[in-house]
C-alpha positions as CSV (number, residue, x, y, z in Angstrom):
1,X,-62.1,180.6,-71.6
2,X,-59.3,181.9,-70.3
3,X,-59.5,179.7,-67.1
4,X,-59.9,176.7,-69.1
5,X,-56.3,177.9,-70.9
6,X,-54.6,178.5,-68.1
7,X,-55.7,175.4,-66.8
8,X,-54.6,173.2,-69.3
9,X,-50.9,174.9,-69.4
10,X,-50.9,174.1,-65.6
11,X,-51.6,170.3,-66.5
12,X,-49.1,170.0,-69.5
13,X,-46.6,171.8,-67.6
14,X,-47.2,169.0,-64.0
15,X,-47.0,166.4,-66.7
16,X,-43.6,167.5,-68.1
17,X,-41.9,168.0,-65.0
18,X,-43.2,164.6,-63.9
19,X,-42.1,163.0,-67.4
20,X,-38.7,165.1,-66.8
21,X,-37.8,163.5,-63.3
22,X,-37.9,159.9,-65.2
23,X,-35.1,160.7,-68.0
24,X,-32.6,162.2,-65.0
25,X,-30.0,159.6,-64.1
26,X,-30.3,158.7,-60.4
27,X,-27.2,159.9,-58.8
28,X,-26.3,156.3,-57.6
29,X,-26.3,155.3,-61.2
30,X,-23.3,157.4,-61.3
31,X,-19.7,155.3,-62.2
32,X,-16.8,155.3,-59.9
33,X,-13.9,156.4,-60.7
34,X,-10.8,153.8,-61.1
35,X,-9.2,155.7,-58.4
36,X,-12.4,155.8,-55.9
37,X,-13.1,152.2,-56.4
38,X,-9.1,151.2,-55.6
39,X,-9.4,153.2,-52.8
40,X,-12.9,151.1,-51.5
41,X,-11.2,148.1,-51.9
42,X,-7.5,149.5,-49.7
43,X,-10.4,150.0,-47.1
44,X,-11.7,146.7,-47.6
45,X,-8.7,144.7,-47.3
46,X,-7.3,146.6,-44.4
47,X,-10.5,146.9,-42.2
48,X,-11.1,142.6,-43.2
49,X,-7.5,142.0,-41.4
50,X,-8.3,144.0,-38.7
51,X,-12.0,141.9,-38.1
52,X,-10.1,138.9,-38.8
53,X,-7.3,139.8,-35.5
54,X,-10.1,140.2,-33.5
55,X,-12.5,137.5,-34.8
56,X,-9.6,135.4,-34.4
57,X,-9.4,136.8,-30.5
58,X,-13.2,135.6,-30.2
59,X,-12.8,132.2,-31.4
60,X,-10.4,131.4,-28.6
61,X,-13.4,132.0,-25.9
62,X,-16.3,131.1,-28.2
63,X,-18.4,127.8,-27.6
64,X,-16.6,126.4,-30.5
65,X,-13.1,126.8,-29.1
66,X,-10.6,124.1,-29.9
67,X,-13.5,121.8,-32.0
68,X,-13.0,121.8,-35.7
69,X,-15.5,124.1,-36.5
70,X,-13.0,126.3,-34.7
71,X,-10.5,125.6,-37.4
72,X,-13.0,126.3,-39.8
73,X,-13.8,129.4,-39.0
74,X,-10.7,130.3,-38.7
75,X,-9.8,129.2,-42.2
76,X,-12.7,131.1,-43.3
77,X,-12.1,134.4,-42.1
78,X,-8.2,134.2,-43.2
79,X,-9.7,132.8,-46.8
80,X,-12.1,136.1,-46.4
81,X,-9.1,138.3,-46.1
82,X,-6.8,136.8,-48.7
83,X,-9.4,137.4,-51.1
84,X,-9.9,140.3,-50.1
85,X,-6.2,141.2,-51.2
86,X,-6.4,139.7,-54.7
87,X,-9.4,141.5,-55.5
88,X,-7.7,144.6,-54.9
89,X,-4.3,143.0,-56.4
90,X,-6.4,142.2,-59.8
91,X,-8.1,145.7,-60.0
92,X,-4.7,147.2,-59.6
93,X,-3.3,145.5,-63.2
94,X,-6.2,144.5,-64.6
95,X,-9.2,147.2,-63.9
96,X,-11.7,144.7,-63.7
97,X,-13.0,142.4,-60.7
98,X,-16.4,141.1,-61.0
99,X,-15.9,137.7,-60.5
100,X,-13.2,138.4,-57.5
101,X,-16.3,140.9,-56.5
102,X,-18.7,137.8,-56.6
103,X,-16.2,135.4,-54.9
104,X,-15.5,137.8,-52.0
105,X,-19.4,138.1,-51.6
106,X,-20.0,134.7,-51.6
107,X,-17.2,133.9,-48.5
108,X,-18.5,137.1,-46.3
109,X,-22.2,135.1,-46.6
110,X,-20.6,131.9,-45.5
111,X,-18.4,133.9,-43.3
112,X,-21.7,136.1,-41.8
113,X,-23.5,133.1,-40.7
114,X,-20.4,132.5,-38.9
115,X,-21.0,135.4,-36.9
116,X,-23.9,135.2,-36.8
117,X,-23.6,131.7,-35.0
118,X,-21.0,132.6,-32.5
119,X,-21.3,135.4,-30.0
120,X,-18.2,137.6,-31.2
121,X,-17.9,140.8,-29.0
122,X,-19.4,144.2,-29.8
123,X,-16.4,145.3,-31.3
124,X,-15.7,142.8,-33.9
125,X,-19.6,142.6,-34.9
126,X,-19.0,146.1,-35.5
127,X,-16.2,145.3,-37.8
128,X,-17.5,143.2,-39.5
129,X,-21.1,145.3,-40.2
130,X,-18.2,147.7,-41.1
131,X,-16.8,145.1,-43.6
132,X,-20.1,144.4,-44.9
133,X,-21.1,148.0,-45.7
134,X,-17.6,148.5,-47.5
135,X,-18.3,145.4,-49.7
136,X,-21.5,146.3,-50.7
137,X,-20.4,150.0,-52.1
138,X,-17.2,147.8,-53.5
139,X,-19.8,145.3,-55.5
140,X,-21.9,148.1,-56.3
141,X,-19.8,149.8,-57.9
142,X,-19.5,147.5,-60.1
143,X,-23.2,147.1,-60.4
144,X,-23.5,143.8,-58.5
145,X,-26.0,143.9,-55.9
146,X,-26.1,142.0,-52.7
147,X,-28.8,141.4,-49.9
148,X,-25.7,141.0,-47.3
């Protein structure tokens, strides 16, 4: 008898820690503060005008050099940077950025097949893998997800 007791206190007690761990926010569930996020995007913006000086650099002795898709690229990555700056201009006065969030997102895809395409040297791919990982905690913080 007293086996079988303890024995069912073990199994309601494994149950309730296991029912416990699923009403426990995830600490990436976590918000951002203003601050933090502001911050993210400074990062951003600076470390996309650096990839873009260099990116720029790798265009000139790409395949694509003086061909429109040249000019394209180009256009792209400057596009990429600007936005990058009004994102971070609109969160300043307004606190909100989603759909500068989503925008942004959408040119680094357009702009990561770019680079993908071209052979850019070791340190501006790492740039830009740099530039993606700062976009993706920048769009998750505002609890937009990307497969970037």
């Amino acid at each position: 008898m007293k086996y079988r007791t303890s024995r069912l206190w073990f199994g309601f007690a494994l149950l309730g820690g296991m029912l416990g761990t699923l009403f426990v926010p995830p600490l990436h569930a976590q918000r951002v503060s203003d601050r933090d996020v502001e911050a993210m995007m400074r990062n951003l913006h600076e470390d996309a005008k650096a990839f873009r000086e260099g990116f720029d650099q790798d265009l000139k002795k790409s395949t694509i050099r003086k061909t429109s898709q040249e000019k394209d690229a180009r256009k792209l990555a400057q596009d990429f940077e600007k936005q990058t700056g009004e994102m971070l201009d609109e969160f300043r006065k307004t606190k909100k950025g989603d759909v500068a969030v989503e925008n942004t997102m959408n040119s680094a895809e357009e702009l990561g097949r770019v680079v993908g395409r071209i052979q850019v040297s070791p340190k501006v791919s790492s740039q830009w893998e740099k530039v993606r990982a700062e976009l993706s905690q920048v769009s998750s913080a505002f609890g937009i997800h990307t497969s970037m």
